[in-house]
SETITOR-261783 format. One line per field, with one value per residue (C-alpha): residue number from 1; residue in one letter; x, y, z. Coordinates in nm, 3 decimals, padded with zeros to 5 digits. Each point is the difference from the previous one (the first is absolute). Layout:
! residues N
seq = [NUM; ...] $
type = [A; ...] $
X = [X; ...] $
Y = [Y; ...] $
Z = [Z; ...] $
END
This chain:
! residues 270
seq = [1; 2; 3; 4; 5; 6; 7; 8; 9; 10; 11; 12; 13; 14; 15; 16; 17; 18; 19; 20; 21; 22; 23; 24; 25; 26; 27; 28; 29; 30; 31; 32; 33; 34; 35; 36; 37; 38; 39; 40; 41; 42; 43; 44; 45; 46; 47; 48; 49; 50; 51; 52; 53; 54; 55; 56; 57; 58; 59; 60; 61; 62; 63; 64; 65; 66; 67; 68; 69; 70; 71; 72; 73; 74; 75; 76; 77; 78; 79; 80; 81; 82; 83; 84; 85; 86; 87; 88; 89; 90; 91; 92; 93; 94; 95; 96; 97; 98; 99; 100; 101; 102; 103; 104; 105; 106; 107; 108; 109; 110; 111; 112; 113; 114; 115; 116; 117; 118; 119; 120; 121; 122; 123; 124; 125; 126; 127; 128; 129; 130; 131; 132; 133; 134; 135; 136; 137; 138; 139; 140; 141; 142; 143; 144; 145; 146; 147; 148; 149; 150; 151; 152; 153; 154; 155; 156; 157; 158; 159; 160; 161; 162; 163; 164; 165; 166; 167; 168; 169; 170; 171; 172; 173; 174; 175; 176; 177; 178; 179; 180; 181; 182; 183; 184; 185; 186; 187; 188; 189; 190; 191; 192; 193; 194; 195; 196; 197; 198; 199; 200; 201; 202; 203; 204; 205; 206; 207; 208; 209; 210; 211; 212; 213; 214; 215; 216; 217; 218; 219; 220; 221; 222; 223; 224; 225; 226; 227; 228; 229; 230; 231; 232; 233; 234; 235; 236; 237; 238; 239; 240; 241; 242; 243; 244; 245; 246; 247; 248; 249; 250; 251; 252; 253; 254; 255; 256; 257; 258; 259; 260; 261; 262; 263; 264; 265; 266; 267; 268; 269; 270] $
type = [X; X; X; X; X; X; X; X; X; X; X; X; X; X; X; X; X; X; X; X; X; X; X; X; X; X; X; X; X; X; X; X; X; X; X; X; X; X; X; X; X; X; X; X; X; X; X; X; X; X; X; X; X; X; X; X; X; X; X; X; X; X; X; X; X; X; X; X; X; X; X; X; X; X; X; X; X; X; X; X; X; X; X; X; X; X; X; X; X; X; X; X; X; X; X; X; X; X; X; X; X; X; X; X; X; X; X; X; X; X; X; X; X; X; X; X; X; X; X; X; X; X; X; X; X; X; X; X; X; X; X; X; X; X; X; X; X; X; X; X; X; X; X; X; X; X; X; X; X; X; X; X; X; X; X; X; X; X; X; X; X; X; X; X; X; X; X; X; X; X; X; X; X; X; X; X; X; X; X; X; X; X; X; X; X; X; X; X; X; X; X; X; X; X; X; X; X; X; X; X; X; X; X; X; X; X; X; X; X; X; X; X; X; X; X; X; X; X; X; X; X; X; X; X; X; X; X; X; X; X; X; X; X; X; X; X; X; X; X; X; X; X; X; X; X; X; X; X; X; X; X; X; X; X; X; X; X; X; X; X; X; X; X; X; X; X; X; X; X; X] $
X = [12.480; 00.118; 00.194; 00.286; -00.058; 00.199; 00.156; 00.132; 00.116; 00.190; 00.169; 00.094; 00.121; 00.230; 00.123; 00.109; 00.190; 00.170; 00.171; 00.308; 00.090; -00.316; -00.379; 00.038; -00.210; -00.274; -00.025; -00.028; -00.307; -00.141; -00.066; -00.121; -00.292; -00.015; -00.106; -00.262; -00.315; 00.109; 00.124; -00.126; 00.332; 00.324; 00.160; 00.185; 00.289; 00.357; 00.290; 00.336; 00.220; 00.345; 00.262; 00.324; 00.362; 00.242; 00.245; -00.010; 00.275; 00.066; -00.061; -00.173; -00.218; -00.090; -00.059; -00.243; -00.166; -00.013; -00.048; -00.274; -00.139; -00.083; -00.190; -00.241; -00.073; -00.019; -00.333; -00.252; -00.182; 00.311; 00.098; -00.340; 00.057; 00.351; 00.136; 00.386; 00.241; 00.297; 00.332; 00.316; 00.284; 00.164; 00.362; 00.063; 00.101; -00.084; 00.302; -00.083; 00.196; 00.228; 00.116; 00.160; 00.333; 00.048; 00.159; -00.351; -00.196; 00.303; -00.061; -00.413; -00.071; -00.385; -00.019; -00.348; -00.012; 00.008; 00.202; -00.088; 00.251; -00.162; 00.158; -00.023; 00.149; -00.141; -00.218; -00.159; -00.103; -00.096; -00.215; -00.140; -00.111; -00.177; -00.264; 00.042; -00.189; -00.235; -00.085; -00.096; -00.187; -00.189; -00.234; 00.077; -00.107; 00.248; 00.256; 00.057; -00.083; 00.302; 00.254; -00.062; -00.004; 00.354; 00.183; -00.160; 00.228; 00.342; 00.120; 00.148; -00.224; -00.037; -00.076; -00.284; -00.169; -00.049; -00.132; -00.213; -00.145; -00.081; -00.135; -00.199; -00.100; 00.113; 00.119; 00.364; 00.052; -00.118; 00.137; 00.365; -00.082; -00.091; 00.344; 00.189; -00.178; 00.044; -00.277; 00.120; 00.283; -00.233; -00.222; 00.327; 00.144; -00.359; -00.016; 00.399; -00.087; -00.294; 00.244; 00.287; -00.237; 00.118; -00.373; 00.005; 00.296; 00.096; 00.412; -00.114; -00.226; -00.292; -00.129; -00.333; -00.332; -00.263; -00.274; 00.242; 00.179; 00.341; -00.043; 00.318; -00.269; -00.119; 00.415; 00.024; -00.192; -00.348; -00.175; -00.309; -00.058; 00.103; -00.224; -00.315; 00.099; -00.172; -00.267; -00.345; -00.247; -00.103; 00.371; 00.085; 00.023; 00.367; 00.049; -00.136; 00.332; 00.204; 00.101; -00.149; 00.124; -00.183; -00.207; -00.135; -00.062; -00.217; -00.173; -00.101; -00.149; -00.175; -00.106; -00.147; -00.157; -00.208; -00.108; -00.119; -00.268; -00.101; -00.129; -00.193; -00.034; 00.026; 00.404; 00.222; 00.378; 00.073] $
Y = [-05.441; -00.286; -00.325; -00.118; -00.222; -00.321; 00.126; 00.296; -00.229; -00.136; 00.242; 00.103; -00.341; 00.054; 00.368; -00.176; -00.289; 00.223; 00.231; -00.220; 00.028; 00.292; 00.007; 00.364; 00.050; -00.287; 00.212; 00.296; -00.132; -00.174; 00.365; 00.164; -00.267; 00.054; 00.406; -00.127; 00.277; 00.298; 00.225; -00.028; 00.141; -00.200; 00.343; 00.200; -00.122; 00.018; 00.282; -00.170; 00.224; -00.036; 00.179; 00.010; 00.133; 00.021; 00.205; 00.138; -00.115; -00.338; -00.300; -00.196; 00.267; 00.043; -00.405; 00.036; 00.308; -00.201; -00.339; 00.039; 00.376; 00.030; -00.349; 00.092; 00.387; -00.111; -00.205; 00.263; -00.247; -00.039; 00.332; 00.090; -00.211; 00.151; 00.237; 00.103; 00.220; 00.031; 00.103; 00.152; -00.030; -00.323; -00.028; 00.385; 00.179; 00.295; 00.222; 00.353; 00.341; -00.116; -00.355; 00.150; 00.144; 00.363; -00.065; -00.098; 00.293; 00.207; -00.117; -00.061; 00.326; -00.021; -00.370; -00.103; -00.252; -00.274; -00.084; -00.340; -00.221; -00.235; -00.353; 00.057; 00.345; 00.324; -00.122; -00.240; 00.293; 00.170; -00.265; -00.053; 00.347; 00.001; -00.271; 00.108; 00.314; -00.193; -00.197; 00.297; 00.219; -00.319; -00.175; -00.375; -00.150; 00.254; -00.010; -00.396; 00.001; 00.314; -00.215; -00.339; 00.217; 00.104; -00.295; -00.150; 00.224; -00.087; 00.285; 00.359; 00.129; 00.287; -00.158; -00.286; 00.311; 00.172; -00.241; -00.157; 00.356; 00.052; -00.394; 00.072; 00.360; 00.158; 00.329; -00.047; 00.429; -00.077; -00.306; 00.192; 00.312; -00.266; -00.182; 00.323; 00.150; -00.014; -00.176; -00.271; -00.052; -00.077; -00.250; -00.156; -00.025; -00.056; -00.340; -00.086; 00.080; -00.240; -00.250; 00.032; -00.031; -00.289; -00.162; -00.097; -00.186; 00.050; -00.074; -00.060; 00.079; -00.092; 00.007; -00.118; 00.032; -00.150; 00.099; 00.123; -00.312; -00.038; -00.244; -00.207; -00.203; 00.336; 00.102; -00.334; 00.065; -00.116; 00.354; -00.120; -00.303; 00.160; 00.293; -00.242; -00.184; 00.265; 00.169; -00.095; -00.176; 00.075; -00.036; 00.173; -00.330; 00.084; -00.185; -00.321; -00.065; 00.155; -00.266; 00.043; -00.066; -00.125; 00.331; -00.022; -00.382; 00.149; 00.262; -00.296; -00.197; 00.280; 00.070; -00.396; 00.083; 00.221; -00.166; -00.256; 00.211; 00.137; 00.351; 00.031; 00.292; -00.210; -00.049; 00.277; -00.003; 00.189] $
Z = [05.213; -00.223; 00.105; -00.131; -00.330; -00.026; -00.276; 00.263; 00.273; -00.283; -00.071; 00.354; 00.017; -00.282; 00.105; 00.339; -00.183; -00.297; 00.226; 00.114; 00.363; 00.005; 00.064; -00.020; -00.342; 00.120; 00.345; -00.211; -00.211; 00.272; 00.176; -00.334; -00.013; 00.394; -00.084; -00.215; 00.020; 00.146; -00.324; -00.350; -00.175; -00.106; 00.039; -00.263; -00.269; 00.202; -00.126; 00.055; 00.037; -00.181; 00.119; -00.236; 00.107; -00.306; -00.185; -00.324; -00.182; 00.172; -00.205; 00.292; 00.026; -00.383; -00.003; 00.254; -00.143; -00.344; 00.111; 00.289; 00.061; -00.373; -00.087; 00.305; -00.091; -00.355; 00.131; 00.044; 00.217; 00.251; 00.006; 00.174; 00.296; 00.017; 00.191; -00.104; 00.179; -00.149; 00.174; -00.296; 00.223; 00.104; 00.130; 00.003; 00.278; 00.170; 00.141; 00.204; -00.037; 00.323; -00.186; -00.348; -00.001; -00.006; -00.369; -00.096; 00.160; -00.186; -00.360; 00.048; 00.212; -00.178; 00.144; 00.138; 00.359; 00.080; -00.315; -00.165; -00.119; -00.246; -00.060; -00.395; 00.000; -00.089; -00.259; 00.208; 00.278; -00.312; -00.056; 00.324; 00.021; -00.328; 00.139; 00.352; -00.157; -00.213; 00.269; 00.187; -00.281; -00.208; 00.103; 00.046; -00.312; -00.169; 00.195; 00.022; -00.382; -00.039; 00.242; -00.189; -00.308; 00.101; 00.109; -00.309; -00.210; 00.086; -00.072; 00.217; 00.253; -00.238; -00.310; 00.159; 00.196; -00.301; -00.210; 00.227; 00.115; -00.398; 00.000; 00.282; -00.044; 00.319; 00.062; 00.041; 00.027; 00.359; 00.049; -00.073; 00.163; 00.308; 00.012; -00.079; 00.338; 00.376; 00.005; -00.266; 00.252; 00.302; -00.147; -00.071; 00.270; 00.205; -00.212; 00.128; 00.371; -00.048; -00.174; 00.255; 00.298; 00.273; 00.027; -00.352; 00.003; -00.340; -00.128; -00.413; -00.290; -00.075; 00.339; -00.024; 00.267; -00.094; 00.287; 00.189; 00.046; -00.216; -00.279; -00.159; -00.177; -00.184; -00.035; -00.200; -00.248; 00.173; 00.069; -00.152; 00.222; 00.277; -00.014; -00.142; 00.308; 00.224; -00.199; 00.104; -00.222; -00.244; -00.171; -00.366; -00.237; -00.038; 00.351; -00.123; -00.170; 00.305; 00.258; 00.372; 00.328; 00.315; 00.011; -00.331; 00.008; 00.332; -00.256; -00.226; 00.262; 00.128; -00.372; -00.002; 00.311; -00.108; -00.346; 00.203; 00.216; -00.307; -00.063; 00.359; 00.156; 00.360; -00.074; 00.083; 00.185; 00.288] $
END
């Protein structure tokens, strides 16, 4: 095994100094070069997964779908350490047989439960349906590509499905025949149970994870730094203009580290 180079200790010195009121990224370093010989493999390229709770039709919602989801799948090189899971229902709410009036069950005999009350109306369930369907029955590069496609539109539900199915080339018989179903109703309502749960803590849209952890920095209009934040290195180039916090200053320095022990076979984390 290797020793430290001056240029390492260096470095360490700096990691320790940069973090204000922290030693945590130095300590972190320090242990990598402590592992030194026992594995010969940096490991594999990080997925960060992005988890995305929205609406349809609100305008928050479209922003973000415009502003932030769409740069990164545009990049073919970020959308490969990207994992998205998208969530079409928002502020709705979810009301059993036993909570509507008997005037309702009256005048909607054919009604399916739990109803779902959508904060934009009809036309936003409508729309939260559609993608709740193509979510299910695309895979994910089409179906992020079909929701961005949509709120990209500004237009009905109905209209921006359609054209973006044409655009896009998927088959919206069974998309319809999917949100006109039973089924179609479930997947809905499976995404609001998910949305409405107590352990996510969740009161607006977009609600935004980013590994797990909820991200205002990503809400703000920062999803790129904060997901190139915790990928592993090697990073897409995109992230070299994205701004990164104390865990990707630790990435860099880790990065340094390992320029500076060269290409030898000796070097190797834990």
């Amino acid at each position: 095994a290797r020793v430290a180079t001056p240029a390492v200790s260096m470095i360490l010195a700096l990691s320790t100094r940069k973090q204000a009121g922290s030693t945590t990224c130095g300590i972190f370093v320090w242990f990598i070069i402590a592992g030194v010989g026992n594995s010969r493999n940096l490991g594999t390229n990080k997925t960060v997964l992005v988890e995305v709770y929205y609406e349809s039709l609100c305008p928050y919602s479209i922003g973000f779908l415009n502003k932030s989801l769409k740069p990164i799948w545009a990049n073919e090189e970020v959308q490969q350490r990207v994992s998205v899971q998208l969530h079409p229902f928002g502020n709705a709410r979810l009301l059993e047989s036993k909570d509507v009036s008997e005037g309702y069950h009256y005048w909607h005999p054919d009604a399916r439960y739990p109803v779902v009350i959508c904060q934009h109306d009809e036309e936003e369930c409508l729309g939260n349906r559609i993608q709740a369907c193509a979510i299910a029955d695309l895979d994910s590069k089409q179906h992020v590509a079909f929701v961005v496609c949509m709120a990209s539109t500004f237009a009905s539900p109905e209209r921006s499905s359609y054209e973006c199915g044409e655009r896009l080339s998927i088959n919206m018989t069974a998309i319809k025949a999917c949100v006109e179903s039973d089924r179609g109703h479930n997947l809905f309502v499976e995404h609001g149970k998910r949305s409405l749960a107590p352990a996510l803590n969740r009161s607006y849209v977009p609600f935004v994870l980013v590994d797990g952890q909820h991200s205002k920095r990503a809400e703000s209009g920062d999803l790129l730094g904060s997901t190139c934040e915790v990928m592993t290195e090697p990073r897409p180039a995109a992230c070299s203009r994205a701004s990164l916090g104390t865990s990707g200053v630790c990435s860099i320095l880790l990065a340094l580290i390992i320029l500076s022990f060269g290409a030898s076979e000796d070097f190797a984390p834990l």
